[in-house]
N, C-alpha and C positions, 0 to 999 in steps of 0.2 A: 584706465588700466585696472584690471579685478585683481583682484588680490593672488589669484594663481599665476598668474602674469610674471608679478612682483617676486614669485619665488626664485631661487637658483636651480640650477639643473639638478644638483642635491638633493634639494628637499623637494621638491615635485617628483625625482624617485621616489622619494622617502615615504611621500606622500599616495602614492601610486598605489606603494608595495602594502602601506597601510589599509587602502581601499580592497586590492586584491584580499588580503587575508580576512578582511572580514564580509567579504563574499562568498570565501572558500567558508568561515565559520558558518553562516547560513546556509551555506546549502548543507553543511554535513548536520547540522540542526532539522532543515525542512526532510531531509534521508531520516533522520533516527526517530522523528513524527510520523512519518510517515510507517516506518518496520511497525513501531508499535501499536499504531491503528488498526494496521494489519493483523498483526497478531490479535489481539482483542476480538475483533471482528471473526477470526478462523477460530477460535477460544468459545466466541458466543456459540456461534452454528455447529460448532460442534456438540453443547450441550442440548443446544436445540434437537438435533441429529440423537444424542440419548435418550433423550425423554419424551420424542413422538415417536420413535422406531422401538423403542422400551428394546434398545440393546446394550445396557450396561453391564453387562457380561461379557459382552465381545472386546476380544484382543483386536490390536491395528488391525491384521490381516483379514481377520475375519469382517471385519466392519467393510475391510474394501470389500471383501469378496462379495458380500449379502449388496452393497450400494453398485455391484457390477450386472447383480442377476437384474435390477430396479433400473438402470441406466435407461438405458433407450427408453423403456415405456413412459420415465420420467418426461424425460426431454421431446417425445412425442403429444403428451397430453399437457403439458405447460401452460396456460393460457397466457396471452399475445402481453398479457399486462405485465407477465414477469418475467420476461425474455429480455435479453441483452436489447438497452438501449440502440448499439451498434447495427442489432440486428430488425429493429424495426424503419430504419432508414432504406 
């Protein structure tokens, strides 16, 4: 007989309810790891995005506007290396 066995209906709730909530706590742990790698990540390229396009002058809108005239040609001349994994399947 293992020792969960040995419990009462009580404490194997009890027990249960303890399991769940620190499941609930990891995941909301692997979520807040996750936002902030994000972030970081959107933070770097973005500085990246200043200091090869030298447009540290440019407001939000403007930056979209200039990476709107650059889109397509971007995304036409990419080479295969640096295309979405998904998209080389």
């Amino acid at each position: 007989m293992s020792y969960y066995d040995r419990l009462n209906h009580d404490e194997k709730i009890k027990k249960l309810d303890g399991m769940i909530e620190r499941s609930k706590i990891k995941k909301l742990k692997m979520k807040e790891k996750e936002r902030k790698e994000r972030a970081r990540r959107l933070i770097e390229k973005g500085a990246l995005l200043e200091k090869y396009f030298d447009i540290y002058h440019l407001d939000v809108e403007q930056t979209e506007e200039l990476l709107k005239i650059f889109s397509e040609y971007v995304k036409e001349k990419t080479p295969q290396k640096f295309k979405d994994q998904k998209e080389n399947k």
